[in-house]
N, C-alpha and C positions, 0 to 999 in steps of 0.2 A: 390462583391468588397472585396477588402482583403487591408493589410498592410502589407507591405518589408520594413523592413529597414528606418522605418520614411516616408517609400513612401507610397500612397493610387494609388492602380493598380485596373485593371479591368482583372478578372478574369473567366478560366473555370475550373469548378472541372472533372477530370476523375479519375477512380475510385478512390483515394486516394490522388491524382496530382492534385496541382492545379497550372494552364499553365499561366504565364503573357503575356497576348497578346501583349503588346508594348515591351516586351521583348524578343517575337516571332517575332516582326516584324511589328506590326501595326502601323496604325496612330495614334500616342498621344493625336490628337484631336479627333478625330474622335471616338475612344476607349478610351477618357477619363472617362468614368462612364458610368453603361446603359443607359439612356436616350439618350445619342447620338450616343449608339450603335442602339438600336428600331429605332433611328429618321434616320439610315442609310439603313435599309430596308432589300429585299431581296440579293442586295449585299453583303451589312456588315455580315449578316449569310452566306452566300455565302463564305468570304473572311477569317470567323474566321473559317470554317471546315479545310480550307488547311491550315491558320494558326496550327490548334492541328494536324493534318496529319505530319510538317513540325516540327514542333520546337523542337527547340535544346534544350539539356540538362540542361543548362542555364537558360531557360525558364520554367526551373521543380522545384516547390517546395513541399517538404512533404505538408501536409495539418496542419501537425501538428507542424511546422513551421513558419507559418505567423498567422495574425487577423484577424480573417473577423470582417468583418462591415456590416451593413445594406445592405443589394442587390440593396438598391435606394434609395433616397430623393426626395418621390412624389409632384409634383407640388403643388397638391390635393388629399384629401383622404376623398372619398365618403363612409361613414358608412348606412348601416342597419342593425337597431336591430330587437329584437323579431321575429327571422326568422328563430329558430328552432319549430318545434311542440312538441319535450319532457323540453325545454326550456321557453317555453310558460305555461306548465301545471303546472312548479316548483315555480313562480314566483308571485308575488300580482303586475297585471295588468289594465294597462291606458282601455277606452273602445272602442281605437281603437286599441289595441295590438293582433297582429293577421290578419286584417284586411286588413292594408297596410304597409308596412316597416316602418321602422321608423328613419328618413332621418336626420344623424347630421354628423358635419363634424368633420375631426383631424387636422392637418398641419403639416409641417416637422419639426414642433418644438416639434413635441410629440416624433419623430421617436431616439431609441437606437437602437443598432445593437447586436449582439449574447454577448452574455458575460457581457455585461453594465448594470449597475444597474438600478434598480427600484425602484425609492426616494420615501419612504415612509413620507409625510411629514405631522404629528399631526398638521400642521396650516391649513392642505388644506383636510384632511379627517381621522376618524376612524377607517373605514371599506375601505379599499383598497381589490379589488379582480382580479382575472387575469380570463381572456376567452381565449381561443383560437380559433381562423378563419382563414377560409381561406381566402387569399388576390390575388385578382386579378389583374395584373398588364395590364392595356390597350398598345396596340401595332400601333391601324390605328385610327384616329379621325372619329368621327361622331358624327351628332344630330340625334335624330328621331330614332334611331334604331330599327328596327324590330327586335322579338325575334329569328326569325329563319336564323337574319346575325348576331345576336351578337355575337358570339364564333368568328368567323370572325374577332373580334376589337382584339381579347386578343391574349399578345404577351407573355405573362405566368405566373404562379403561385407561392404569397411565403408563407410562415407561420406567420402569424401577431398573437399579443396576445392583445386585446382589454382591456387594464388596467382601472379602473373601480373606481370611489369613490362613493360608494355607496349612503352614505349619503349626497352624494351630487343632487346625480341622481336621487334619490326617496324623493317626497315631497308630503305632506297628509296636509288637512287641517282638524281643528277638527271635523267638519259634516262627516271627512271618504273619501273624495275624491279624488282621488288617481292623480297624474300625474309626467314628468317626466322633471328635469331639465338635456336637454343632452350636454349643452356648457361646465361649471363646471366640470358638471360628468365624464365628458368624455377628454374635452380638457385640458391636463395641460401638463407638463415637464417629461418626462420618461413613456407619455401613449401609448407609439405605438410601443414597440418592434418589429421587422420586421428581418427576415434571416431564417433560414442561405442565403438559395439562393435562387435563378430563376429558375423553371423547366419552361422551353419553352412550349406553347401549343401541338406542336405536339408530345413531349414525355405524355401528359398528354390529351389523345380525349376527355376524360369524367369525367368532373370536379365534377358531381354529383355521385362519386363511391370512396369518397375517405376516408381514415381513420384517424377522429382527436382524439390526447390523452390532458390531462392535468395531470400532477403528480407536488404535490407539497410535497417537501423534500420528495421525492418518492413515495407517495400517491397517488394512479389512482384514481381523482377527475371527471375526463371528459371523456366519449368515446364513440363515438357515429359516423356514417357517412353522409356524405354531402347529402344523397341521402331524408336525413330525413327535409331538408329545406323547408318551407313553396314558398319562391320564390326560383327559379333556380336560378344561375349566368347568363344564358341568363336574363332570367325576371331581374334580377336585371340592367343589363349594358342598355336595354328598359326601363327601371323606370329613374337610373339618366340621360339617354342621353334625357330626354323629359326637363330637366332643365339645364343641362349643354352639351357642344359639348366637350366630351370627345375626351383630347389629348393624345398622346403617354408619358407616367411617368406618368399619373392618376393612383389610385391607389384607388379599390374598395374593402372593408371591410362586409363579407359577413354573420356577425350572428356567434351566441355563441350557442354550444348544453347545456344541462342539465347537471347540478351538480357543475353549479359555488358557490361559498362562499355564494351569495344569496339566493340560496335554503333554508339553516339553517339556515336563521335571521327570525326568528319569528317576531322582532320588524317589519320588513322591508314587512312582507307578504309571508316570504319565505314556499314552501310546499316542502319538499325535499322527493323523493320516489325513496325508494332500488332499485339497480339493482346491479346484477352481477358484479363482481369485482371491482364495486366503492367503495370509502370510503369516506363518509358524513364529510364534514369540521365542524370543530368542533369552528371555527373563521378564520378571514381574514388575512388576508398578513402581516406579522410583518416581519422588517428587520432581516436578518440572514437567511429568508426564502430560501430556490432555486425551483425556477419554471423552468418543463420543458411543451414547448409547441410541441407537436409534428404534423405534417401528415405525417403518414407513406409513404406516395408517394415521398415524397419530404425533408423531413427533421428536425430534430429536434433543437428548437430554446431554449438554457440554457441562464437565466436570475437569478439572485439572486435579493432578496428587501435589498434595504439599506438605514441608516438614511439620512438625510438632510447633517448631519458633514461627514458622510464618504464619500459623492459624491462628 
């Protein structure tokens, strides 16, 4: 999704071009945003190939040009956490972390898009931290799924950064007992960065081979591959479709690797352990910050944190 001119268009990036489909030629309705491109199927992909085959010039703009915006505003966004294993080792954990995901949700009230800030706001947490994940965008509905149809549901992948209040999410009581509050923690106003865009499944067979970064004010925080996930993205789309019948715009949130801001919080249980060209946070998210969330497959999503007054 991008911005012209005061307009919000749906859009294809080639290599530098990005093509307005209704400018090309589309149905307005129909290509009004992805979800009711997914909900048109194998025609709609069908009809937007000859669309970029065809379109006029007109229908061209730099990239550097317009705004993008979030690649969707999912109906639902199904999260699991603790589903890296070098993520797992860094972190003071519940004593089912590991075990089975750890199932919380977001809403489209969390979701900014590439560029949009991240309100850091002292009423609602301290320690604000960003993750980066992969985001699975569901394409065909189903309950029940087996893991070996699930790739099957997904119509494709973006870069999601799983914004985080620490101190919201980690609660101990004084006997030492650790557990996790993930509504708070997790669900507020600017926690769901999402973009840049949509890589389709079939540009992308193999979701567990991909490369996530995190650099914050340039600092390689994060780097790690998918392939390191305790559950798969199949196991995962089989985990939520045993509770919900996953529609086309669901939008599944797939785990954080190692070297978030919670590693270095001692207070919080953090164990942070060296690796190769990362660089240990030294504290969390203060406005001014600029996070980049990256996969290399797919695309890098720029966020800055900013106060409460400047949003």
């Amino acid at each position: 999704m991008f911005e012209v001119n005061t307009t919000w268009r749906l859009g294809v990036i080639e290599n530098e071009t990005v093509i307005d489909l209704v400018a090309a030629g589309a149905d307005a309705g129909a290509f009004a945003d992805v979800t009711n491109f997914i909900l048109g199927g194998t025609a709609a992909m069908d009809a937007v190939r000859q669309l970029i085959r065809d379109a006029p010039e007109t229908a061209r703009h730099s990239i550097d040009a317009v705004r993008l915006l979030a690649p969707i505003m999912p109906s639902t966004v199904l999260c699991a956490g603790s589903n890296y294993h070098a993520h797992n080792a860094e972190k003071l954990n519940t004593p089912l972390s590991g075990k089975e995901p750890e199932f919380f949700l977001k809403t489209a009230d969390c979701v900014i898009g590439p560029g949009d800030g991240i309100v850091c706001d002292p009423k609602l947490t301290r320690k604000l931290d960003a993750e980066t994940e992969l985001a699975i965008v569901i394409g065909k509905p189903g309950r029940h799924i087996t893991v070996e149809d699930a790739l099957d549901h997904v119509f494709g992948y973006t870069v999601s950064n799983d914004v985080t209040a620490r101190d919201r999410q980690v609660r101990q009581t004084p006997e030492g007992f650790t557990w996790y509050e993930l509504g708070r923690g997790k669900a507020f106003d600017s926690s769901l960065p999402l973009g840049p865009v949509i890589v389709t499944a079939d540009a992308l067979p193999d979701p567990q081979a991909l490369t996530l970064r995190t650099r914050i004010n340039g600092e390689l925080r994060q780097q790690a591959n998918t392939s390191d996930m305790i559950w798969t993205c199949a196991e995962l789309i089989h985990f939520f479709s045993i509770s919900f019948t996953l529609k086309p715009g669901m939008v599944i949130l797939t785990g954080t690797p190692a070297g978030t801001g919670w590693s270095s919080d001692k207070e919080l249980g953090g164990n942070w352990t060296p690796a190769p060209g990362l660089i240990a946070a030294t504290r969390y998210c203060l406005p001014g910050d600029h996070v980049e969330s990256e996969i290399a497959e797919i695309g890098i999503l720029h966020n800055s944190v900013v106060s409460p007054l400047s949003h």
